[in-house]
C-alpha positions as CSV (number, residue, x, y, z in Angstrom):
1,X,-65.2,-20.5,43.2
2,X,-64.0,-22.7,40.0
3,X,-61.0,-21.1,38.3
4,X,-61.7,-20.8,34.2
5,X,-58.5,-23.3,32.9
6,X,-56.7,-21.3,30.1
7,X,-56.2,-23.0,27.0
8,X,-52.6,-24.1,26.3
9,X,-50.8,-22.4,22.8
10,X,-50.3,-24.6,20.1
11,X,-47.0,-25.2,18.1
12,X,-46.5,-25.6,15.0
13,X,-43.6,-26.9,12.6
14,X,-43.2,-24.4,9.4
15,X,-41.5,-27.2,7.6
16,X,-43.7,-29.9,8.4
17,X,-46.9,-29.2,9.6
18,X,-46.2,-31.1,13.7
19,X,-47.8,-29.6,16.2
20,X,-46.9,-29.7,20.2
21,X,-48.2,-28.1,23.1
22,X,-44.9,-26.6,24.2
23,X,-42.3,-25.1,22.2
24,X,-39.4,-27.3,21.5
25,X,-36.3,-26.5,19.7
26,X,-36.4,-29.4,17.5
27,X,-39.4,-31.0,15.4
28,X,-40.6,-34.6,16.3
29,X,-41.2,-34.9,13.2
30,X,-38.7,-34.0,10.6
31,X,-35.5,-33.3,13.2
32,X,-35.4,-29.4,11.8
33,X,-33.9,-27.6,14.0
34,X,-35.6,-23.7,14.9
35,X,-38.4,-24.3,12.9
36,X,-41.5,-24.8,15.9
37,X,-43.1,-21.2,15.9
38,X,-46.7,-20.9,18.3
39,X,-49.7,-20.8,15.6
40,X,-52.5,-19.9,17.9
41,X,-54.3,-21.0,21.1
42,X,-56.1,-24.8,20.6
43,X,-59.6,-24.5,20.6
44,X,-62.0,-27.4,21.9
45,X,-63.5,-29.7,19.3
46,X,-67.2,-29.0,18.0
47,X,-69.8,-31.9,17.8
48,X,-70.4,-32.3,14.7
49,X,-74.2,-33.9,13.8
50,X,-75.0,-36.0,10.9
51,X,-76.3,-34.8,7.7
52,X,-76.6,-35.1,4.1
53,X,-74.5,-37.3,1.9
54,X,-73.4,-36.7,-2.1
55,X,-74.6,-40.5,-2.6
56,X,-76.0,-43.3,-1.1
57,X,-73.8,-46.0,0.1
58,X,-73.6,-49.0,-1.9
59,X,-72.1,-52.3,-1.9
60,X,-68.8,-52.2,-3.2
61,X,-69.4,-54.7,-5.9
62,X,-71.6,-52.8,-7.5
63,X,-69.3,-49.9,-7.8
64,X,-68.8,-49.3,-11.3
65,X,-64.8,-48.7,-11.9
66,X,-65.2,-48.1,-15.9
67,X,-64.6,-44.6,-15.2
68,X,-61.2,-45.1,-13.4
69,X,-60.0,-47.1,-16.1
70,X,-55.8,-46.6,-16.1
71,X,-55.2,-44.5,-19.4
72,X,-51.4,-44.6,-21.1
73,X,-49.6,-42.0,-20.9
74,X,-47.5,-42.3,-24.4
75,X,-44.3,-43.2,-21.8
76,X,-43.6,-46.8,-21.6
77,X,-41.0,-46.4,-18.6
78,X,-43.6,-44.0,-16.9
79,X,-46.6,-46.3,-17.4
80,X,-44.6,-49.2,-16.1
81,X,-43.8,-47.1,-12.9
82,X,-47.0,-46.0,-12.3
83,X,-49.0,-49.8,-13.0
84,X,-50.0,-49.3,-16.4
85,X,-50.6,-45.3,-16.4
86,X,-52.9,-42.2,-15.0
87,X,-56.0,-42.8,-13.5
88,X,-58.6,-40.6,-13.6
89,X,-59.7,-38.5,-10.5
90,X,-56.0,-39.6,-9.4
91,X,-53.6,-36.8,-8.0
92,X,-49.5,-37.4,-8.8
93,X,-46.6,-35.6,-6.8
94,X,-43.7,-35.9,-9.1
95,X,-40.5,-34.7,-6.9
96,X,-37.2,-34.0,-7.6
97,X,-33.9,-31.9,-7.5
98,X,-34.0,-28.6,-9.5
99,X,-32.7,-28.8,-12.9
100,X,-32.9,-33.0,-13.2
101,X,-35.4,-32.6,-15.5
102,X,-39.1,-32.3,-14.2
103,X,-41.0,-29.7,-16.2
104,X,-39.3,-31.2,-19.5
105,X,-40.9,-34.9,-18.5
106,X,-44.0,-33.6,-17.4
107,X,-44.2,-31.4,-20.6
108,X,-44.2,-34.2,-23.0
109,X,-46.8,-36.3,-20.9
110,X,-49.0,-33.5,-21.2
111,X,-48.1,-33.4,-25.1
112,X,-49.0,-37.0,-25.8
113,X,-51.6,-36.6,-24.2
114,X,-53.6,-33.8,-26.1
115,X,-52.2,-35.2,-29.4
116,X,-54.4,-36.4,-31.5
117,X,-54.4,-40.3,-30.9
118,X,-53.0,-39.9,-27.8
119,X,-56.3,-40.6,-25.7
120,X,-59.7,-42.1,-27.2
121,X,-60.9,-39.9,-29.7
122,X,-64.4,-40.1,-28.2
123,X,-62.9,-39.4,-25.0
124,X,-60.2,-36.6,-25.7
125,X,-60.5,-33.6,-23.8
126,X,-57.6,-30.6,-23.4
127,X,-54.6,-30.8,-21.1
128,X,-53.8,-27.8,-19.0
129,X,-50.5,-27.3,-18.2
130,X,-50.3,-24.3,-15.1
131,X,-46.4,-23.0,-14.4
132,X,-45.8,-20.8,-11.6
133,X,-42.1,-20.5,-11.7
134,X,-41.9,-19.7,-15.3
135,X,-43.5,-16.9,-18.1
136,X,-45.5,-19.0,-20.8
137,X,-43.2,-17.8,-23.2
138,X,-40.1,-19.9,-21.3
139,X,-42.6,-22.6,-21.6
140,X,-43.4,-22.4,-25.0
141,X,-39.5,-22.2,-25.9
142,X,-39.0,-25.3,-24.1
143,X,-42.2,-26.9,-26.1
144,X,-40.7,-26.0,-29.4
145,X,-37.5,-27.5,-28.4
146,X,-39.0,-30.7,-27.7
147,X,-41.7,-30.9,-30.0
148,X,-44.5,-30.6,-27.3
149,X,-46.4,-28.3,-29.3
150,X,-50.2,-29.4,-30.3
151,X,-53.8,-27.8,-30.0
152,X,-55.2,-29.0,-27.4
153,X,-52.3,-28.3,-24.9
154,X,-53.4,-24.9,-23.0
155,X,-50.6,-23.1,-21.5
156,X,-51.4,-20.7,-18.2
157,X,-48.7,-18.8,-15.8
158,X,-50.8,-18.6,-12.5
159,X,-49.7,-18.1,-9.3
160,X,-53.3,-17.5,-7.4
161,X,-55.4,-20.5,-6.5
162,X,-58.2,-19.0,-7.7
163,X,-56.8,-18.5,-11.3
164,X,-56.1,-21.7,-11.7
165,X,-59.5,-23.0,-10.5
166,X,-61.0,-20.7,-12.8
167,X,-58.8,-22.2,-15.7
168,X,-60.1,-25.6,-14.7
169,X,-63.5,-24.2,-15.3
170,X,-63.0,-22.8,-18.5
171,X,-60.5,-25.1,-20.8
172,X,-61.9,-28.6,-18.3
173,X,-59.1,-30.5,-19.5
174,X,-59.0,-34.0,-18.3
175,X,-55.0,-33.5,-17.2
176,X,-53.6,-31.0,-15.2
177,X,-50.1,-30.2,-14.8
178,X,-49.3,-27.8,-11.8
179,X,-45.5,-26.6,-11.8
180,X,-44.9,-26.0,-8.8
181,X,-47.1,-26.5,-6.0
182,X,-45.2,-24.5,-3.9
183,X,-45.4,-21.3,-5.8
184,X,-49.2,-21.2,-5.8
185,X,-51.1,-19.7,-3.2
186,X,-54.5,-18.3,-2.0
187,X,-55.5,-15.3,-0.2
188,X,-57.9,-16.8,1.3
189,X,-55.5,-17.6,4.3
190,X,-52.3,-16.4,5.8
191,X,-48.9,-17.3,4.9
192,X,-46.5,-16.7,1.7
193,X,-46.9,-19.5,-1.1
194,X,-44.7,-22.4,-0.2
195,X,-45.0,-22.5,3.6
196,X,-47.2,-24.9,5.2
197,X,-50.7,-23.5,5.6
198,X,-50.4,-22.6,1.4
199,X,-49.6,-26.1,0.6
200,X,-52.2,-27.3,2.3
201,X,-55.1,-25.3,1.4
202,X,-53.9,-25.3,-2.4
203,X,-53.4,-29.0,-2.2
204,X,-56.6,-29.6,-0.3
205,X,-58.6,-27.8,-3.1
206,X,-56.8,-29.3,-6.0
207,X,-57.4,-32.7,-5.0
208,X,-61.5,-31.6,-4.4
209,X,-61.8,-31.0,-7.7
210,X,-59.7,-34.0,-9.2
211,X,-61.7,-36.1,-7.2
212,X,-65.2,-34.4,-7.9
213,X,-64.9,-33.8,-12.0
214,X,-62.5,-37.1,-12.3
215,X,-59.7,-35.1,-13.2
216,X,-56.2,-36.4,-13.5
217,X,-54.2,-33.9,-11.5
218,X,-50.2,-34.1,-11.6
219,X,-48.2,-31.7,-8.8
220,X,-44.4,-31.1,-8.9
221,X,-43.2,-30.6,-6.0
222,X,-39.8,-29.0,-4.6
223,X,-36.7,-31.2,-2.3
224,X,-35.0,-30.2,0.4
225,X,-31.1,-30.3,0.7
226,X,-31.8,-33.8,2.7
227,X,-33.9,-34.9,-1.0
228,X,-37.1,-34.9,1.2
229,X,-40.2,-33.1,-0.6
230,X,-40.3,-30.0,0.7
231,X,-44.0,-29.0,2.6
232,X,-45.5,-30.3,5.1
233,X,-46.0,-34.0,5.2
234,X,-49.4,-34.2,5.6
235,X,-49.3,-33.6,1.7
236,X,-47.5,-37.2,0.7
237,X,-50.8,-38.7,3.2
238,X,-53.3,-36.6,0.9
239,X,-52.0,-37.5,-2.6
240,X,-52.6,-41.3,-4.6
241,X,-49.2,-41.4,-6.0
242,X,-46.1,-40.0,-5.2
243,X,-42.8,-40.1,-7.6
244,X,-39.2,-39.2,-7.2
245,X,-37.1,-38.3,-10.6
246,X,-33.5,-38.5,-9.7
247,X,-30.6,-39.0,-11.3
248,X,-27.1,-37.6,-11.8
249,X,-27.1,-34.0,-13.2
250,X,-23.8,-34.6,-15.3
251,X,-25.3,-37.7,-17.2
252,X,-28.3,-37.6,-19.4
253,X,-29.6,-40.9,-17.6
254,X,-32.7,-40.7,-15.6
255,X,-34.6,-42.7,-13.2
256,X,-38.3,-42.7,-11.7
257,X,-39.4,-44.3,-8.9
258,X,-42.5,-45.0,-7.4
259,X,-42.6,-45.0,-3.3
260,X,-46.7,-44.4,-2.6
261,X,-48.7,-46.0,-5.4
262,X,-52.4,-46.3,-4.8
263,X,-53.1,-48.2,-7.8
264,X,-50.0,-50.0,-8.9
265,X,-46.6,-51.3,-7.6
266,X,-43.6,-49.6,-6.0
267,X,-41.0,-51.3,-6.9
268,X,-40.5,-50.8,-10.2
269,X,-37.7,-48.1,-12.2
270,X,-38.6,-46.1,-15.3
271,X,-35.4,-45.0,-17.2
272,X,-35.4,-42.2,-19.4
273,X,-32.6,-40.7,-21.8
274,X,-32.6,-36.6,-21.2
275,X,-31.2,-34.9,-24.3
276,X,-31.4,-31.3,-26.0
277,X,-33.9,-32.9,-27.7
278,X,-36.3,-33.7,-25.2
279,X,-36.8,-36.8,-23.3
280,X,-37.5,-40.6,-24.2
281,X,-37.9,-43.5,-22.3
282,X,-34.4,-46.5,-22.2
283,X,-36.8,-49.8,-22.0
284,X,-33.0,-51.5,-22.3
285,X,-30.2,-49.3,-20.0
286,X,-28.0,-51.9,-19.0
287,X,-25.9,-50.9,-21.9
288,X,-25.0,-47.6,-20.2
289,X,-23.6,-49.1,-17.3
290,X,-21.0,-51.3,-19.3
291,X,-17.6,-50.2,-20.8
292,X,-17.0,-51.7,-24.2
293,X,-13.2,-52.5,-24.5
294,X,-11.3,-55.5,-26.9
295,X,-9.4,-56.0,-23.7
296,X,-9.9,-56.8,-20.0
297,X,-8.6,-54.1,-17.7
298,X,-7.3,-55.1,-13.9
299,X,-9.4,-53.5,-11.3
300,X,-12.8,-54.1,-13.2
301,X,-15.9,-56.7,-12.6
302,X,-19.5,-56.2,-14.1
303,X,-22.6,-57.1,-11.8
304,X,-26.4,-57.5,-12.0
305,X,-28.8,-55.2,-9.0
306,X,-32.4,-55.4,-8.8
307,X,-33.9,-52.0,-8.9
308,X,-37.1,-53.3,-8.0
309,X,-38.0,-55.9,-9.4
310,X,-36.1,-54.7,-13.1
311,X,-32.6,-56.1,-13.4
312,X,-29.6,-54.1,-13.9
313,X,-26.4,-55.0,-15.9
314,X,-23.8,-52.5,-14.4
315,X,-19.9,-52.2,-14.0
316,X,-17.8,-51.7,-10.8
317,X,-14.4,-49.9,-11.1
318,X,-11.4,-50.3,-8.6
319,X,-7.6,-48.1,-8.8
320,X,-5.7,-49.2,-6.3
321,X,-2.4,-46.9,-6.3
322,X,0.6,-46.8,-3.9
323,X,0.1,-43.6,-1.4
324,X,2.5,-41.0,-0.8
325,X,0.2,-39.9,2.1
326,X,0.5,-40.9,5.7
327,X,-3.3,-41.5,5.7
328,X,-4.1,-43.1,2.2
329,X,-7.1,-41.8,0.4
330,X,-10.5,-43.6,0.0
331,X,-12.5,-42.4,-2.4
332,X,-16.2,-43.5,-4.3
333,X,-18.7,-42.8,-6.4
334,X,-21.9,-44.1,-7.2
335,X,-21.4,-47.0,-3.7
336,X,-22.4,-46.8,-0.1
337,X,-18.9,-45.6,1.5
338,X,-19.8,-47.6,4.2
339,X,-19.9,-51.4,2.3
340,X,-16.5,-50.2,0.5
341,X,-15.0,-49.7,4.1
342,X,-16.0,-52.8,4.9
343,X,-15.5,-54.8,1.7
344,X,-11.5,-53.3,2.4
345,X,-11.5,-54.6,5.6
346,X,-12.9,-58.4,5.1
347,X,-9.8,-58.2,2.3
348,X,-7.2,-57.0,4.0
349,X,-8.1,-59.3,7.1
350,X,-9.6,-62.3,5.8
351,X,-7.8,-62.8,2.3
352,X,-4.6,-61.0,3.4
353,X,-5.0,-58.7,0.6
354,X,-3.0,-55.2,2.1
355,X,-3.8,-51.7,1.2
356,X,-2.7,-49.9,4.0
357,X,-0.1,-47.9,2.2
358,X,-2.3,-47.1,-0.8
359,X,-5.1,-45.1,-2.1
360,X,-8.2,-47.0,-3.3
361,X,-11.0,-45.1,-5.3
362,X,-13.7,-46.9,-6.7
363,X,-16.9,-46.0,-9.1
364,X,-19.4,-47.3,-11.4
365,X,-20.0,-46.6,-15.1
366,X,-23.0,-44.7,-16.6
367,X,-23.3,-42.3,-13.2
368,X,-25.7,-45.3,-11.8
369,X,-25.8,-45.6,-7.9
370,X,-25.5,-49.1,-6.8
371,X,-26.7,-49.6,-2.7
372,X,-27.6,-53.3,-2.8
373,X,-25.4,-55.4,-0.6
374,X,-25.0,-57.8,-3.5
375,X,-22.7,-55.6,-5.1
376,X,-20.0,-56.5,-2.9
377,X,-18.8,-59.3,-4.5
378,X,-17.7,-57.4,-7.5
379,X,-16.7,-54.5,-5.9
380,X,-14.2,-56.9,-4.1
381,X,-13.1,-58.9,-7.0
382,X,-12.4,-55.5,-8.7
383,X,-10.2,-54.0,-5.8
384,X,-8.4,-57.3,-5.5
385,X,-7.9,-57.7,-9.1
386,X,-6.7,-53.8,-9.1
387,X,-4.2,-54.9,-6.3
388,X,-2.4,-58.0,-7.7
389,X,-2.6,-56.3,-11.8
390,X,-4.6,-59.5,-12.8
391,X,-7.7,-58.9,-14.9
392,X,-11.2,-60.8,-14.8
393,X,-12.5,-62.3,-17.6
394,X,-15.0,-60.2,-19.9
395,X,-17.6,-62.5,-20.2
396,X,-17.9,-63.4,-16.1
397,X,-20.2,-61.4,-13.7
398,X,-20.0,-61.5,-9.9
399,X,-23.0,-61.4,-7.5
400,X,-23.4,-61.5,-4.0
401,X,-22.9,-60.2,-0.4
402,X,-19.9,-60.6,1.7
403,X,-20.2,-60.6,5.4
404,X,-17.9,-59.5,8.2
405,X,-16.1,-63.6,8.8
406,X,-15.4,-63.5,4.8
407,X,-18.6,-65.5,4.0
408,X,-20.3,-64.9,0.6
409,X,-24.1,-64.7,1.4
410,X,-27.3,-65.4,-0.9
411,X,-29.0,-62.7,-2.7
412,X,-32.6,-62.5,-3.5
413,X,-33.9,-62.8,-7.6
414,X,-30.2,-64.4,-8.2
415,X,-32.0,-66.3,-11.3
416,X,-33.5,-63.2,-12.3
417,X,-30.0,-61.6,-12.5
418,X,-28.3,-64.6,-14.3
419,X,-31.6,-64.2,-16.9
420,X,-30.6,-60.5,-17.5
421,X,-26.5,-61.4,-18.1
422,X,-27.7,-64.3,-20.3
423,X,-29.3,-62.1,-22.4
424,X,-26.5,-59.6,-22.8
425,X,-24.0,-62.9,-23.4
426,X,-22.1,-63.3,-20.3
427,X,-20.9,-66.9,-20.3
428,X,-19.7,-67.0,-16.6
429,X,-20.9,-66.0,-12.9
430,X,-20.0,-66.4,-9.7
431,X,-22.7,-66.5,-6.9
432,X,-23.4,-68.0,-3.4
433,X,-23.6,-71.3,-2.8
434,X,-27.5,-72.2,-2.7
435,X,-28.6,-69.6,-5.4
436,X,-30.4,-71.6,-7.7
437,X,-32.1,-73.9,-5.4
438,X,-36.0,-75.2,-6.5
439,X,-38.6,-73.8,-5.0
440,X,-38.4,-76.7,-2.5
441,X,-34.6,-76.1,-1.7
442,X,-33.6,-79.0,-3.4
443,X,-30.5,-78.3,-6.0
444,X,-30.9,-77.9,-9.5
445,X,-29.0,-81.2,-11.5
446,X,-25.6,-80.9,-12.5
447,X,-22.9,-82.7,-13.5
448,X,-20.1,-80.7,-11.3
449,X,-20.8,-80.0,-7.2
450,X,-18.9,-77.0,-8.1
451,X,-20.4,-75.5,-11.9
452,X,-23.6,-75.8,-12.9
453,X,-25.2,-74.2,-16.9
454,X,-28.3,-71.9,-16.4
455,X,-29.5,-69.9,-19.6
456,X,-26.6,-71.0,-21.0
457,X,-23.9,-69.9,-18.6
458,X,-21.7,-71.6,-16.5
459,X,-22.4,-70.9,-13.1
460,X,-19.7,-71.2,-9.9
461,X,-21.1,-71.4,-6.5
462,X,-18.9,-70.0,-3.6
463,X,-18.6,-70.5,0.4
464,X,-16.3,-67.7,0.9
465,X,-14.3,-64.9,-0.2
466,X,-11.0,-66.3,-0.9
467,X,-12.9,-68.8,-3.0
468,X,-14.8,-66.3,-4.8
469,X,-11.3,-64.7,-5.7
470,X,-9.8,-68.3,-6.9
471,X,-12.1,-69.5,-9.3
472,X,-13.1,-65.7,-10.2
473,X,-9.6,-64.6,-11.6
474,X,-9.5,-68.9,-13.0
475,X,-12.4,-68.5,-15.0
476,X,-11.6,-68.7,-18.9
């Protein structure tokens, strides 16, 4: 007699969405601890038999992509993240801490675009603009503030599914701003809003209808304390594009990043300028990371990072002080405390610069956060400059890595850099030897083995460390 097998009790992650077949106290998936829970018993897969289709297949170069056509959003820094702008049918998770400024970005994107000449006039249609956390009066305060206050913008405060599908119906706007996803939910299936079956089903049916009328929809979603979006992650895998707004809450600089992009790059920045005012796009930032003095101050050296493929002018800061601790203090903001440790270490042993008996706390200007490894080079110009109470030169930049035996290493886009200091009128730079080879690694001409001019600047090549700080702190 055949004994009937019992089917085995799925489990579920309520952060992320993992399932398992045994309970385990920790997800595969996102390492959250306690958060597996059993969601039912697995049930076998049906055969599923062919049927009709919405369109006949066709061969793809006679797809016609007029429709899709990117459209401007009125942002320059936002269009330049996302590859030129929205597209429609497209759906856009826009994440972020709370309070860096979300709502008030996507509230003017959904104002230029309802304003009249903000789209085709032939092809202008409303903007809906759904908020779940907030009354529409708190919106429309906001609005007036900003000036994102125009007729075709339609405000709604929804928190059922079904509302907002039925606003969709009514207004059919051609943008739809949903703020937050993870305060709408549906009846239609278990769960409070937020958790993972809500997300999905809300984000499931969003994107059917973005996808079905051509509908540009844009989602904000909710970070965790790690800065990951928050739901499970199935929903990054449904959406086209997916954003991150970050920046530091006590400066009015912001940045957006693209790190899924269906229809553009992802390596490029947008920089905006948050104010009382509203928001407005910074197509030149590098100003913000400098520090205009008449004077050159030890303990400071300005470099160029790539943030993407945009450079960045930017200024590291060193103190070095004498410590009245028995374990002297290391301290920094806005750098990897990992490369600063290291950066101390390759000076104290390798250019026999000691700071074991004093505190060293080092930042950068503007609230910018610099993790490229070709900020080391500055950052150790700037401690050793702060150590001996010798300044660098104003009008010099430093760029490149330093390794663990002292060596200075070549950086990637170093002639893109040199471009961008050019520009602002730096007149010196240090960089690795073999930065500015040709394309086929022969040198570019110069007069000197050991200073070459590029876009007008003369540029030093170093091997090492200790001659990185010799002709650094020799340079007129």
């Amino acid at each position: 007699m055949s004994r009937a097998k019992t089917a085995k009790a799925s489990y579920r992650c309520t952060e992320c969405g993992w399932q398992t077949s045994k309970w385990v106290g920790r997800c595969g998936e996102c390492q959250t601890w306690g958060t597996v829970a059993e969601a039912g018993t697995a049930t076998p897969a049906r055969v599923v038999t062919a049927g009709p289709v919405s369109a006949p297949a066709r061969p793809i170069g006679q797809v016609d992509v007029r429709s899709a056509t990117m459209r401007a959003t009125g942002l320059d820094e936002l269009d330049r993240v996302l590859g030129g702008g929205m597209v429609p049918g497209a759906v856009l998770l826009l994440a972020g801490e709370p309070g860096i400024g979300k709502s008030t970005l996507l509230l003017e994107v959904a104002a230029l675009a309802s304003a009249p000449g903000g789209q085709d006039a032939a092809e202008r249609s409303p903007v809906l603009y759904v908020t779940g956390e907030e009354s529409a009066e708190q919106v429309r305060l906001r609005a007036d503030r900003v000036g994102a206050i125009t007729d075709d913008l339609y405000l709604a405060a929804e928190t059922e599914l079904s509302a907002v599908l039925g606003h969709i119906d009514a207004v059919e706007p051609s943008l739809v701003v949903v703020d937050s996803i993870q305060t709408i939910g549906t009846s239609e299936v278990d769960g409070a809003p937020g958790g993972v079956t809500q997300i999905r089903e809300v984000a499931a049916n969003l994107i059917r209808v973005a996808k079905e009328r051509g509908v540009t929809v844009v989602l904000v979603g909710h970070v965790t304390k790690e800065g990951a979006i928050a739901g499970p992650r199935l929903l990054e895998h449904l959406v086209d594009v997916v954003l991150y707004f970050e920046g530091d809450r006590h400066s009015r600089l912001r940045m957006i990043r693209a790190v899924k992009n269906r229809y553009g790059p992802t390596d490029e920045l947008g920089c905006f300028d948050l104010s009382e005012v509203g928001i407005v796009g910074l197509p030149d930032p590098s100003g913000l990371f400098l520090t205009r003095r008449e004077e050159p101050v030890p303990g400071t050296c300005v470099t160029v990072t790539l943030e993407g493929r945009r450079p960045l002018v930017a200024e590291v800061q060193a103190l070095v002080a004498k410590s009245h601790l028995p374990a002297p203090r290391r301290a920094s903001s806005g750098l990897d405390t990992s490369r600063v440790a290291m950066v101390l270490a390759v000076l104290a042993q390798r250019c026999k610069i000691s700071m074991h008996e004093k505190d060293v706390y080092v930042s950068t200007v503007g609230g910018v956060r610099l993790s490229e490894t070709s900020v080391d080079l500055a950052l150790a110009l700037a401690v050793a400059g702060s150590t001996v109470e010798q300044s660098l030169s104003g009008s010099l930049i430093a760029v490149g890595e330093v390794g663990l035996a002292g060596e200075v290493r070549v950086v990637p886009g170093v002639q893109r850099r040199l471009g961008e200091a050019a520009r602002l009128g730096f007149k010196h730079a240090v960089v690795p030897r073999g930065s500015l080879e040709l394309g086929d690694g022969s040198p570019l001409k110069r007069a000197d083995p050991q200073l070459m001019s590029y876009e007008g600047m003369k540029v030093m090549e170093v091997d090492s460390l200790t001659q990185a700080l010799q002709v650094a702190f020799t340079a007129p």
